[in-house]
ROPAFI-968201 format. One record per residue (C-alpha): x, y, z; residue in three letters; residue number from 0. Coordinates in steps of 0.25 Angstrom, whole numbers, plus 5000, padded with zeros to 4 digits. Example, Ala and Ser with C-alpha at 12.3 -4.5 7.8 and 13.67 -1.06 7.14 Angstrom:
2
+------+-------+------+------+-----+
! east ! north !   up ! rest !  nr !
+------+-------+------+------+-----+
! 5049 !  4982 ! 5031 !  Ala !   0 !
! 5055 !  4996 ! 5029 !  Ser !   1 !
+------+-------+------+------+-----+
//
This chain:
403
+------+-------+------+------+-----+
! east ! north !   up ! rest !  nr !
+------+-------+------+------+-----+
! 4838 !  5039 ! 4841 !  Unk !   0 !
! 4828 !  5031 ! 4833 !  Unk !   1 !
! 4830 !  5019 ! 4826 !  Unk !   2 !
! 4830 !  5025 ! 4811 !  Unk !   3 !
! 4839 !  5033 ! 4817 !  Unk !   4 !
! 4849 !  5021 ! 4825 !  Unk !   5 !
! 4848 !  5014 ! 4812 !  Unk !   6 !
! 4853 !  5025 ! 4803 !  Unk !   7 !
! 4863 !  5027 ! 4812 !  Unk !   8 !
! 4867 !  5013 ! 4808 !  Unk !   9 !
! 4865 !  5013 ! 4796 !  Unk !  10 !
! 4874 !  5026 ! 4795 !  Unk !  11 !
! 4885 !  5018 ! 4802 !  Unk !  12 !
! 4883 !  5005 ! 4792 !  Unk !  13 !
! 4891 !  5004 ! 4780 !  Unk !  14 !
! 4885 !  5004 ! 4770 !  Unk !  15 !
! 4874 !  5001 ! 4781 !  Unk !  16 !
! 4865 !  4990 ! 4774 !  Unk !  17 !
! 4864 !  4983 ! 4785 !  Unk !  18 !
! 4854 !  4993 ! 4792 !  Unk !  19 !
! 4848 !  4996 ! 4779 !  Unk !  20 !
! 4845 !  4981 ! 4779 !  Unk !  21 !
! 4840 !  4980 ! 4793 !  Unk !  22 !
! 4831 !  4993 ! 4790 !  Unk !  23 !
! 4826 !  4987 ! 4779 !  Unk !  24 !
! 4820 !  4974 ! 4784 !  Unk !  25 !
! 4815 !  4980 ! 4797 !  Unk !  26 !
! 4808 !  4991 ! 4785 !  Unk !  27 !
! 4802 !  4980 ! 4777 !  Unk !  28 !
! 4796 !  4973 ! 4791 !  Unk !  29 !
! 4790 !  4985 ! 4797 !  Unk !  30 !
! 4777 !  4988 ! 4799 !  Unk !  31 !
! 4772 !  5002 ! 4801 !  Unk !  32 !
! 4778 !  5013 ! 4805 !  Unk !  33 !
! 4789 !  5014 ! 4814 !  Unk !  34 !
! 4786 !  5018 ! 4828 !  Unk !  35 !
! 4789 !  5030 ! 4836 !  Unk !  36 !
! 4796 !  5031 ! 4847 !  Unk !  37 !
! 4810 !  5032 ! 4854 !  Unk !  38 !
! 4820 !  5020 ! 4853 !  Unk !  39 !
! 4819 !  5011 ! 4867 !  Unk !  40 !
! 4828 !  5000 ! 4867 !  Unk !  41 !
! 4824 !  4989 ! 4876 !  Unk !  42 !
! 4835 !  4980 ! 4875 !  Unk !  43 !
! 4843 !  4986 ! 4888 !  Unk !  44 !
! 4840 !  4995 ! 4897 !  Unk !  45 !
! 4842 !  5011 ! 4894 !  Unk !  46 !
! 4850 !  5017 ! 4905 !  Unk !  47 !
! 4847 !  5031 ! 4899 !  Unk !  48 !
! 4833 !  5028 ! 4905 !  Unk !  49 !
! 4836 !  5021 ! 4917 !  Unk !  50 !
! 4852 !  5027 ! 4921 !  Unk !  51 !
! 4863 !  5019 ! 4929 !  Unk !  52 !
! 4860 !  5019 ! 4944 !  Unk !  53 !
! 4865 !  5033 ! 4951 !  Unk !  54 !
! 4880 !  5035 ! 4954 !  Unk !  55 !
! 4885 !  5024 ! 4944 !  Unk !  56 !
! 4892 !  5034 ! 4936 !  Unk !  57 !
! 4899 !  5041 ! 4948 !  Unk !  58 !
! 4902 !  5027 ! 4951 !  Unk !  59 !
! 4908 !  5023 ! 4938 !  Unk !  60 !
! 4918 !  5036 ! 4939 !  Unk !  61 !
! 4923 !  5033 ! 4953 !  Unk !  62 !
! 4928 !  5019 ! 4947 !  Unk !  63 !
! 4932 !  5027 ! 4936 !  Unk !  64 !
! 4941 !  5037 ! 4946 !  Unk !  65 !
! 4946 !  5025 ! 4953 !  Unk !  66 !
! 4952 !  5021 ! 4940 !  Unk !  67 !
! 4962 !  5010 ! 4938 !  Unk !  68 !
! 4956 !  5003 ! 4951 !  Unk !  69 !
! 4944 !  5003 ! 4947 !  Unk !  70 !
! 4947 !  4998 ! 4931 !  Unk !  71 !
! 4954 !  4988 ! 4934 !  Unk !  72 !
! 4946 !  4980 ! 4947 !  Unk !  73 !
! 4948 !  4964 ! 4948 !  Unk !  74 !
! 4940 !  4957 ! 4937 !  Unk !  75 !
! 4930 !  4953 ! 4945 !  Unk !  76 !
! 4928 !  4967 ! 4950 !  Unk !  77 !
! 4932 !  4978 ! 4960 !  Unk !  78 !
! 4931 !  4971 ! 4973 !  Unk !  79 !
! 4927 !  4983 ! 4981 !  Unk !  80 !
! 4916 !  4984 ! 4971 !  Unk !  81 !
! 4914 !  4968 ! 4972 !  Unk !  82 !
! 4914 !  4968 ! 4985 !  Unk !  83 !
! 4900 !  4979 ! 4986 !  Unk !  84 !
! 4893 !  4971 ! 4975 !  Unk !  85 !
! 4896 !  4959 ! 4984 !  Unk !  86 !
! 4887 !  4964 ! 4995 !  Unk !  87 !
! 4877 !  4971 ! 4986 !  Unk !  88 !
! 4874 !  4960 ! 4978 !  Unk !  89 !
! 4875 !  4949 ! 4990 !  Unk !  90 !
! 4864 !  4957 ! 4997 !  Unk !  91 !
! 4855 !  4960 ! 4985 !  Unk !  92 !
! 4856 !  4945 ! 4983 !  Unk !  93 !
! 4856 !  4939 ! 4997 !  Unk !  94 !
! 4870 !  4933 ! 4994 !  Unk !  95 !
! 4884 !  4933 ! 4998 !  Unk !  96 !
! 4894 !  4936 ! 4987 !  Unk !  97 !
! 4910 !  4936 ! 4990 !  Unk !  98 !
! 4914 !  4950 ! 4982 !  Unk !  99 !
! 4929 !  4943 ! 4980 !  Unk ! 100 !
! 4923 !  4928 ! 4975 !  Unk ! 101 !
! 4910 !  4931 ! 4972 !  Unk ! 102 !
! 4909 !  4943 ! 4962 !  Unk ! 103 !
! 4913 !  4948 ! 4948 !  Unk ! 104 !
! 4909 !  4963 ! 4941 !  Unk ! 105 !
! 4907 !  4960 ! 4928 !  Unk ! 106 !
! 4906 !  4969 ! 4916 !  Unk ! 107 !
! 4890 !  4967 ! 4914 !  Unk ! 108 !
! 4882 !  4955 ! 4918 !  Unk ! 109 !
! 4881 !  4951 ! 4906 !  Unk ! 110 !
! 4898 !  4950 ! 4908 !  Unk ! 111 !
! 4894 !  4942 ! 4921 !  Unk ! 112 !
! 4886 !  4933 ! 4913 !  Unk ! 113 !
! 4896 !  4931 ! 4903 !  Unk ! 114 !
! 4906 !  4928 ! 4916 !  Unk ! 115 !
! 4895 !  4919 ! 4921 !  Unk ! 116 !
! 4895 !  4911 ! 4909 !  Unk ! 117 !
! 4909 !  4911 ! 4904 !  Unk ! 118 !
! 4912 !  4905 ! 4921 !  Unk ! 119 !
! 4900 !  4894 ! 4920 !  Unk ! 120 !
! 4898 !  4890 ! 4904 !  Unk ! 121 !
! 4908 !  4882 ! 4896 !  Unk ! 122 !
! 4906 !  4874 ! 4884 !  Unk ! 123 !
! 4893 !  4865 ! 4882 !  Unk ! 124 !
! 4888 !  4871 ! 4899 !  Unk ! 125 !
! 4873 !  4869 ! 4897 !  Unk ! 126 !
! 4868 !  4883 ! 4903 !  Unk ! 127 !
! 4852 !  4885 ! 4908 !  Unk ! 128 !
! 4850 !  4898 ! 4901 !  Unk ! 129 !
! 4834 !  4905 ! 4903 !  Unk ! 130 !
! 4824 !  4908 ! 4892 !  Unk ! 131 !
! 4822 !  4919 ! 4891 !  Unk ! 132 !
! 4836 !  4925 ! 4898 !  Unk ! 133 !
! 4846 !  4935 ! 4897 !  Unk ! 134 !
! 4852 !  4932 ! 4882 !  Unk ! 135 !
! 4866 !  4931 ! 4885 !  Unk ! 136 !
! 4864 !  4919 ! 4893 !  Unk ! 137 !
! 4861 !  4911 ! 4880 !  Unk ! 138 !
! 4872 !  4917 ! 4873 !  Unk ! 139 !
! 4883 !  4916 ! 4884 !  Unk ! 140 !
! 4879 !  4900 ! 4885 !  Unk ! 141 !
! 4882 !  4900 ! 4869 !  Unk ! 142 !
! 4895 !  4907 ! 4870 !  Unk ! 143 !
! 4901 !  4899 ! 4882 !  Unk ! 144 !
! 4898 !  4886 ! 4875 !  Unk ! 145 !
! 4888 !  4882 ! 4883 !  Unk ! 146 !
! 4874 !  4875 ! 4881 !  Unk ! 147 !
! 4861 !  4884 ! 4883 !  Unk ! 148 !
! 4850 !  4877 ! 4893 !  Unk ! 149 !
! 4837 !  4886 ! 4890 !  Unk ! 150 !
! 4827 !  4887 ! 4901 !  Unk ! 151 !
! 4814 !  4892 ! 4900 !  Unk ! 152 !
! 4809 !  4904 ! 4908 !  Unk ! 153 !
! 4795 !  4906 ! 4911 !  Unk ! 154 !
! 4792 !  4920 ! 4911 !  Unk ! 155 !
! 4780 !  4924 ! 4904 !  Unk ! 156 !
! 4768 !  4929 ! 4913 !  Unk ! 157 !
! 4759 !  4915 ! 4911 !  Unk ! 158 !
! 4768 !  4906 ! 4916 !  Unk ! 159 !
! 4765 !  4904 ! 4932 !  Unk ! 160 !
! 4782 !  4899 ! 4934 !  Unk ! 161 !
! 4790 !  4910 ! 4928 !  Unk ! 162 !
! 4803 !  4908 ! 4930 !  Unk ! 163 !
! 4813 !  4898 ! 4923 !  Unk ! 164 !
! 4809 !  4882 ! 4921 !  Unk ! 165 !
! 4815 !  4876 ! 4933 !  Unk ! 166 !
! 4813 !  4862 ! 4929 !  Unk ! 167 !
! 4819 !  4866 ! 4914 !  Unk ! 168 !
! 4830 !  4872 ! 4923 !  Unk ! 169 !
! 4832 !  4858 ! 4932 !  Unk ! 170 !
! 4833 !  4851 ! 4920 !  Unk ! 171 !
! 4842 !  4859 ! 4914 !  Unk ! 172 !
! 4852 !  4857 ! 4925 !  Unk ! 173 !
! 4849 !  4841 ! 4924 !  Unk ! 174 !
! 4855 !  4841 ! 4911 !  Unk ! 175 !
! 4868 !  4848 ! 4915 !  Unk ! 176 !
! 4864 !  4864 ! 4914 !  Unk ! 177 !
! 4877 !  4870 ! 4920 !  Unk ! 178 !
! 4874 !  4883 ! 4921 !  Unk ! 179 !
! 4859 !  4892 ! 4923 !  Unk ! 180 !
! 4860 !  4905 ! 4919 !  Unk ! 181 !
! 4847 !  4914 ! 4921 !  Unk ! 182 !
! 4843 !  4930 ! 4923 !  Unk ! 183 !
! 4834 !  4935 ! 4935 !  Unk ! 184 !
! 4826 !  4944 ! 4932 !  Unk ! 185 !
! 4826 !  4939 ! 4920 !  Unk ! 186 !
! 4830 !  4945 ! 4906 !  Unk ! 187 !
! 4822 !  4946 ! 4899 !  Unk ! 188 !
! 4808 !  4944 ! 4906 !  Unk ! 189 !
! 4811 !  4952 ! 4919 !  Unk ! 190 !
! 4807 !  4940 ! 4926 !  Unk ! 191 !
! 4813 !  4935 ! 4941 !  Unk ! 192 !
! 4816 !  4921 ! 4944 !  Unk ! 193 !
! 4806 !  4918 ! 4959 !  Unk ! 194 !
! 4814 !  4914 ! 4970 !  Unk ! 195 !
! 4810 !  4899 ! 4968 !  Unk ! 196 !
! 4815 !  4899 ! 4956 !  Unk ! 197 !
! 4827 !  4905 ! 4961 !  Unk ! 198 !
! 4829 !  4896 ! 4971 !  Unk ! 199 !
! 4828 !  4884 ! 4960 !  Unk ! 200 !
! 4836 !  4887 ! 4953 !  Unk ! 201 !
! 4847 !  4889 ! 4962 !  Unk ! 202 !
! 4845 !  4874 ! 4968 !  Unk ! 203 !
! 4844 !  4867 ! 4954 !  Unk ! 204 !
! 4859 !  4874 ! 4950 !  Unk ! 205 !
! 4863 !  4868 ! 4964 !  Unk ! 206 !
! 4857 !  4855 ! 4962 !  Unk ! 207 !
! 4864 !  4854 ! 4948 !  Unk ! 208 !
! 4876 !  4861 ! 4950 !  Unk ! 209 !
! 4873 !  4873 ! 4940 !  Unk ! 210 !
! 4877 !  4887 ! 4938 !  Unk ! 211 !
! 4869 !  4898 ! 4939 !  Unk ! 212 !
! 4870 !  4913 ! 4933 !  Unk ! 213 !
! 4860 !  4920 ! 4937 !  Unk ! 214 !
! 4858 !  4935 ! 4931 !  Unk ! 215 !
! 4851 !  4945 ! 4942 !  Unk ! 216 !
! 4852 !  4956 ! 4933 !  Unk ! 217 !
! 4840 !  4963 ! 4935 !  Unk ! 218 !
! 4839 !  4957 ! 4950 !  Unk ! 219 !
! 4838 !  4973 ! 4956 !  Unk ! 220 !
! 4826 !  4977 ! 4946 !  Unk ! 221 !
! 4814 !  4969 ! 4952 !  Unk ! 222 !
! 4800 !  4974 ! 4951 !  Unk ! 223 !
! 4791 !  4976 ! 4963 !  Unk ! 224 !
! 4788 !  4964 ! 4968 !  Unk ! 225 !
! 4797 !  4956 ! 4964 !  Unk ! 226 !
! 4806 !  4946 ! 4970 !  Unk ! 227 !
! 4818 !  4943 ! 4968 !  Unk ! 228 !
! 4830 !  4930 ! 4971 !  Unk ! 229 !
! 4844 !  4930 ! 4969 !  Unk ! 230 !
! 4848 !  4916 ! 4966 !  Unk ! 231 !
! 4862 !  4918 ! 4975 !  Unk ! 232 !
! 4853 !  4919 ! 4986 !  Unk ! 233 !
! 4847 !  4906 ! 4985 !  Unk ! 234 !
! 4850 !  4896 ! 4997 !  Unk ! 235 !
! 4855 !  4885 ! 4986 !  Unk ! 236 !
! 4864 !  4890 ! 4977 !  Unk ! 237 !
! 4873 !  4883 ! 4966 !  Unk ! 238 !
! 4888 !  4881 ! 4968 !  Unk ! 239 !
! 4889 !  4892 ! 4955 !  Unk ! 240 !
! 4881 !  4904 ! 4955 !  Unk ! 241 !
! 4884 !  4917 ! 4946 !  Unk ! 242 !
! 4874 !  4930 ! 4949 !  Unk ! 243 !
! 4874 !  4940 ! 4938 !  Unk ! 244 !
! 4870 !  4955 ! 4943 !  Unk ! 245 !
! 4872 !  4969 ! 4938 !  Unk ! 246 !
! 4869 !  4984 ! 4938 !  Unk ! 247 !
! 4867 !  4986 ! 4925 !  Unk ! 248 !
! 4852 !  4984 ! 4921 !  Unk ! 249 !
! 4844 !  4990 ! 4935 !  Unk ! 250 !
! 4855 !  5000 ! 4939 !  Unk ! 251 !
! 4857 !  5002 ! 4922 !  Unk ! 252 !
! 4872 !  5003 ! 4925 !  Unk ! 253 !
! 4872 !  4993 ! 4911 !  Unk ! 254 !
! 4883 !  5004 ! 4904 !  Unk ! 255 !
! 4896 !  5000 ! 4915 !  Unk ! 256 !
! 4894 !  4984 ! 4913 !  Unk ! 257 !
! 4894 !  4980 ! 4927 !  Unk ! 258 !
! 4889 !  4965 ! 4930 !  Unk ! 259 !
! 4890 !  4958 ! 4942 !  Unk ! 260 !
! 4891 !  4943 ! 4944 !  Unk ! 261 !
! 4892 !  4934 ! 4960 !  Unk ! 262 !
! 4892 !  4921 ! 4963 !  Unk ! 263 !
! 4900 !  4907 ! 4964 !  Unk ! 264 !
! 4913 !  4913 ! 4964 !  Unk ! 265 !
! 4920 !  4902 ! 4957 !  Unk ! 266 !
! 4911 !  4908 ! 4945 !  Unk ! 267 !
! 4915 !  4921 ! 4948 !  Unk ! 268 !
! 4929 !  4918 ! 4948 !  Unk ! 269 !
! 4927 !  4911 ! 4933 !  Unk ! 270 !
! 4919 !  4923 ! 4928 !  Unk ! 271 !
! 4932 !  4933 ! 4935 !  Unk ! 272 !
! 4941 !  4924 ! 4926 !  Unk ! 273 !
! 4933 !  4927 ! 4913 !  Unk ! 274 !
! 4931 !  4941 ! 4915 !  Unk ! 275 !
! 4945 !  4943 ! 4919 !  Unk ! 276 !
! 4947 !  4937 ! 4902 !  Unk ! 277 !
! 4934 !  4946 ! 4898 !  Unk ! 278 !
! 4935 !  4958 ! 4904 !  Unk ! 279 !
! 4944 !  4959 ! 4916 !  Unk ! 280 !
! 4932 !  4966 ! 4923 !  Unk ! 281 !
! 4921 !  4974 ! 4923 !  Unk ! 282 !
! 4924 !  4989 ! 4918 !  Unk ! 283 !
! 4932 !  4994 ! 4931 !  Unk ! 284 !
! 4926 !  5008 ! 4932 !  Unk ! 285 !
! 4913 !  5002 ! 4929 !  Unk ! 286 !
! 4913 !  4994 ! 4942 !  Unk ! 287 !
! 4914 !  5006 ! 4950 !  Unk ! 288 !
! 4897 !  5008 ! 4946 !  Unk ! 289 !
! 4894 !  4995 ! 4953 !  Unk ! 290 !
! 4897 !  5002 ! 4966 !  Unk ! 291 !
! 4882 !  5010 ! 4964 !  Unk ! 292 !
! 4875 !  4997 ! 4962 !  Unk ! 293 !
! 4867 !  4993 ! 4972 !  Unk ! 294 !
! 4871 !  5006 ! 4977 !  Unk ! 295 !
! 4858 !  5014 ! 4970 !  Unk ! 296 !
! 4853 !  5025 ! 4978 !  Unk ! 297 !
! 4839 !  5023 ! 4985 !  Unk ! 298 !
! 4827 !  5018 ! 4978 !  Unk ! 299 !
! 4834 !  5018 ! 4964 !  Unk ! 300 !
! 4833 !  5005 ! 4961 !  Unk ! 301 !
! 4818 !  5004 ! 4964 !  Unk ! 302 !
! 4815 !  5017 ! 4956 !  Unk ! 303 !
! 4822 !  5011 ! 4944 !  Unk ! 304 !
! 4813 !  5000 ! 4946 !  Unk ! 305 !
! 4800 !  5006 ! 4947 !  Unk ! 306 !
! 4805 !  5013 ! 4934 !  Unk ! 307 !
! 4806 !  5000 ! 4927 !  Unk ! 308 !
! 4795 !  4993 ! 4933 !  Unk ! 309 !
! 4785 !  5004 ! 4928 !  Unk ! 310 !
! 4792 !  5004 ! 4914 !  Unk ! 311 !
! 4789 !  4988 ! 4915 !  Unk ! 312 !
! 4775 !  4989 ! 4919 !  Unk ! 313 !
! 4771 !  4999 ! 4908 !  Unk ! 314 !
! 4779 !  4989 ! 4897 !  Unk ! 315 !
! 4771 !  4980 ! 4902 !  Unk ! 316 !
! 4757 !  4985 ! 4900 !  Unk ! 317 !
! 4761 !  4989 ! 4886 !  Unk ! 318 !
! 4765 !  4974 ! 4882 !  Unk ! 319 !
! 4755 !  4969 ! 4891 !  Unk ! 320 !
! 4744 !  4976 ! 4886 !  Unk ! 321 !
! 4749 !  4973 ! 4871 !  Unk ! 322 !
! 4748 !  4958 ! 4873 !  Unk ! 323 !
! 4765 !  4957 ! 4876 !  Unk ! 324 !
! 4765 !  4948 ! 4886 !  Unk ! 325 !
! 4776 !  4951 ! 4894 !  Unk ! 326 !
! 4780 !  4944 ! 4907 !  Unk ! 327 !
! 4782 !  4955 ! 4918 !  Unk ! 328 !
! 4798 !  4957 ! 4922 !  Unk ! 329 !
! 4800 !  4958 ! 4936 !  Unk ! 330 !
! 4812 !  4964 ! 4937 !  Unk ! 331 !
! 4822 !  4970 ! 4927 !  Unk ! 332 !
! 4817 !  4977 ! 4914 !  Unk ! 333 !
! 4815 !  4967 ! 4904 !  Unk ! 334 !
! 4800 !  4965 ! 4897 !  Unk ! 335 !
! 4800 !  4952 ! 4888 !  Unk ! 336 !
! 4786 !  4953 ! 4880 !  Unk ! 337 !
! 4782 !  4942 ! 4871 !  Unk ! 338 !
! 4779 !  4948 ! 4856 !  Unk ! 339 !
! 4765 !  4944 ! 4850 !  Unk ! 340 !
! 4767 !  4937 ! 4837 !  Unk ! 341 !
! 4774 !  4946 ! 4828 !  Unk ! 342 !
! 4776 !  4945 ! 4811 !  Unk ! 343 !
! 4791 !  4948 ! 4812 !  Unk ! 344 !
! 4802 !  4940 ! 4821 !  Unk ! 345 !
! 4807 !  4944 ! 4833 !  Unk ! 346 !
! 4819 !  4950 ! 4830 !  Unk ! 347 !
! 4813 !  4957 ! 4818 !  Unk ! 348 !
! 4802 !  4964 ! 4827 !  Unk ! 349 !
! 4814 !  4967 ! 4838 !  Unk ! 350 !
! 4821 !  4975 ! 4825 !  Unk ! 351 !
! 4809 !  4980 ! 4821 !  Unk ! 352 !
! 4803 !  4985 ! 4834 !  Unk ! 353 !
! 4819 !  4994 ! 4834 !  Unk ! 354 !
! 4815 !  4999 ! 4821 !  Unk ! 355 !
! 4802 !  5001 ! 4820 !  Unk ! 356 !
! 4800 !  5005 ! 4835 !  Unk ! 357 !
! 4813 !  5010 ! 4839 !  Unk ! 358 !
! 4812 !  4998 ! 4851 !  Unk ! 359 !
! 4825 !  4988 ! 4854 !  Unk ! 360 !
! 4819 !  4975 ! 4862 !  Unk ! 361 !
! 4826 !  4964 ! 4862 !  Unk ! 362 !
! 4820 !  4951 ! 4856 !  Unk ! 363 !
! 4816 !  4939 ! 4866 !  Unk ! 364 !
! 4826 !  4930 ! 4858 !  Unk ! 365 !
! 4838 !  4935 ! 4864 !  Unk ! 366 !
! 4833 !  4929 ! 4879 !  Unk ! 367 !
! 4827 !  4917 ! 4872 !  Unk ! 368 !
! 4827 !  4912 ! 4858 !  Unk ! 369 !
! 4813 !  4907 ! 4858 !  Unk ! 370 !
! 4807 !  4920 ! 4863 !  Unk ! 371 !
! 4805 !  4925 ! 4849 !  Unk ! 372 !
! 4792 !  4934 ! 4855 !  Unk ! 373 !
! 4799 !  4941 ! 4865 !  Unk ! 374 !
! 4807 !  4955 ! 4867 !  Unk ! 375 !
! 4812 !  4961 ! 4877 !  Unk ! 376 !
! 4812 !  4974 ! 4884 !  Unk ! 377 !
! 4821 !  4980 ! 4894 !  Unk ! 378 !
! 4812 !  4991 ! 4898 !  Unk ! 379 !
! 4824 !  4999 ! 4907 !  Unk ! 380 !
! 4818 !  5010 ! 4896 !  Unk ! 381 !
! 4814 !  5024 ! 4898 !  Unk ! 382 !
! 4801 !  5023 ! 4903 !  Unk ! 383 !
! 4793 !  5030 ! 4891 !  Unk ! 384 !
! 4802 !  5025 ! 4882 !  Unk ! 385 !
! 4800 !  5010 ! 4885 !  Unk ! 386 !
! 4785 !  5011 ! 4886 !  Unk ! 387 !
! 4784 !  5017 ! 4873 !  Unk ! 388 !
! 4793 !  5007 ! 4865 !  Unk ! 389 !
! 4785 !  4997 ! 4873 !  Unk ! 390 !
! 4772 !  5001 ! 4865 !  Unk ! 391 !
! 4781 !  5001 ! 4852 !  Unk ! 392 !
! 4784 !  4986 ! 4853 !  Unk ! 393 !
! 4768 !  4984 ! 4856 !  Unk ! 394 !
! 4767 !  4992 ! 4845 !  Unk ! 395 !
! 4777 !  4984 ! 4836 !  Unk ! 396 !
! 4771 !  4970 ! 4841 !  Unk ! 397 !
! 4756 !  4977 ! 4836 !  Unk ! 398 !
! 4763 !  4980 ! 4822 !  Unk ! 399 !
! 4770 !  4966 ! 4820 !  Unk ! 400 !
! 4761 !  4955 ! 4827 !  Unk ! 401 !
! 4754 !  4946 ! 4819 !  Unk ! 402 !
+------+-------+------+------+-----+
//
């Protein structure tokens, strides 16, 4: 479906649909040129069309579907058989030990983990760490528990020799009475992954100043050859409260059954339990079931679905590159963050025009940071074609609109 097509379809549904007139007007009045050709990509999420679930998870969902009322209705932290596999999954990928019964919730999505997370460490006026640019619920989860948000810069652009967050800005932080550090490695949305030093130090400065750390290993399974990686429950100091935030659903595109996984300090566990219990009562029950396949993939899958992505990634790269978007090299997950040349229109004018006039969705840099107002970002889990060519569309679109 193209755009015209999407918004006519809206506009169809609108009553009297002024609205979309309105929006169809203005976006009308500030183009310039033609529209371009080519299919609709959206790059704010990944497209599991392109890139399906991992093998056997629907065979798995039906099996917890058969077992019916024992499967709907598990503890709230999760079926404990299942529990008890991620336990030891988990505790080797990440060199750790993890206690299935104390240690471990199932969550409906991380982004329902972080919400855990958050609603079991922040309470009104808890000064939280919170990276720029991050993942943007962070911000907005701060906001909604009352908390206060403690910005700390991340260097991440290829010119700067110490990528990585400001360690010194991070200590000072926890001087003036930072409670909790919440942060996402890989990164979202630059792709980048914290070294092991800076792993490392982090981990001893939340010990040194008694703060909690969430940390979001999302994309810890898609790393890019050669790349290293550290999971912060494997340091040899670690802080009295630790929460670790993993899930199948970006790599292993298992997005659609909601599954997150959260381990750590099991007081915190035992708090997030507590509020789930009040949310949700659980993650979806049948749904559980599919976590059985993770971890589980048959041989050399998760490396081809790598090389997949890392050659969709290196060909986005030399488009933008070679269009002057300078754009830090991910190194795991499948975000690209470009920086936009000076452009005559705002960001979030261009981000509408770009849907309209381009049939391309990114999403604006501002979401992850309120000062990166020259900033998208791409999650390039596309097909390949697909992607390349809305990649070209955007160089087009920044061509048509720079200064």
């Amino acid at each position: 479906m193209t755009i015209d097509e999407k918004f006519k379809s809206l506009e169809a549904d609108s009553a009297p649909g002024q609205e979309v007139r309105q929006y169809l007007g203005d976006l009308n009045s500030m183009m310039i040129g033609e529209k371009l050709d080519g299919i609709f990509v959206d790059f704010s999420h990944g497209d599991v069309d392109a890139f399906p679930p991992t093998p056997g998870s629907d065979a798995a969902w039906k099996k917890g579907f058969c077992k019916g009322g024992k499967q709907a209705y598990t503890e709230y932290r999760g079926d404990a058989e299942i529990r008890k596999r991620l336990a030891d999954s988990l505790g080797k990928y990440t060199s750790t030990s993890i206690l299935a019964e104390s240690e471990l919730i199932i969550t409906p999505g991380t982004q329902g983990a972080l919400f855990l997370a958050f609603g079991a460490t922040v309470t009104e006026g808890t000064k939280v760490a919170v990276v720029t640019p991050d993942y943007f619920a962070n911000r907005k989860l701060v906001v909604f528990f009352g908390g206060e948000v403690v910005p700390i810069t991340m260097n991440y652009k290829e010119n700067q020799s110490e990528k990585g967050v400001d360690l010194n800005q991070l200590e000072n932080a926890f001087k003036s009475g930072t409670k909790v550090f919440v942060f996402s490695t890989p990164n979202n949305p630059t792709g980048l992954v914290y070294s092991s030093t800076t792993i490392n130090q982090i981990s001893a400065l939340a010990t040194a100043y008694n703060v909690t750390l969430i940390v979001d290993e999302l994309y810890s399974r898609m790393l890019y050859f050669g790349e290293e990686y550290t999971h912060l429950c494997s340091c040899d100091i670690l802080p009295e409260n630790l929460i670790t935030i993993m899930g199948p659903s970006k790599t292993e595109s298992l997005s659609g059954f909601r599954l997150g996984i959260a381990f750590g300090t099991s007081k915190l566990i035992d708090r997030m339990e507590r509020l789930q219990a009040i949310v949700s009562l659980r993650a979806a029950g049948y749904n559980q079931a599919v976590l059985n396949t993770w971890f589980q993939e048959p041989s050399r899958w998760l490396e081809n679905r790598i090389r997949e992505h890392e050659a969709i990634r290196d060909e986005i790269l030399k488009i933008f590159n070679m269009a002057n978007l300078k754009t830090t090299c991910p190194q795991a997950g499948s975000y690209l963050f470009p920086k936009l040349p000076p452009l005559r229109v705002d960001l979030n004018t261009f981000v509408r025009l770009l849907r309209y006039q381009a049939n391309v969705v990114v999403t604006p840099g501002t979401e992850f940071d309120p000062d990166c107002t020259d900033s998208i970002r791409l999650n390039f889990s596309q097909d390949h074609a697909a992607a390349v060519a809305a990649a070209k569309r955007i160089v087009k679109m920044t061509e048509i609109y720079s200064i």
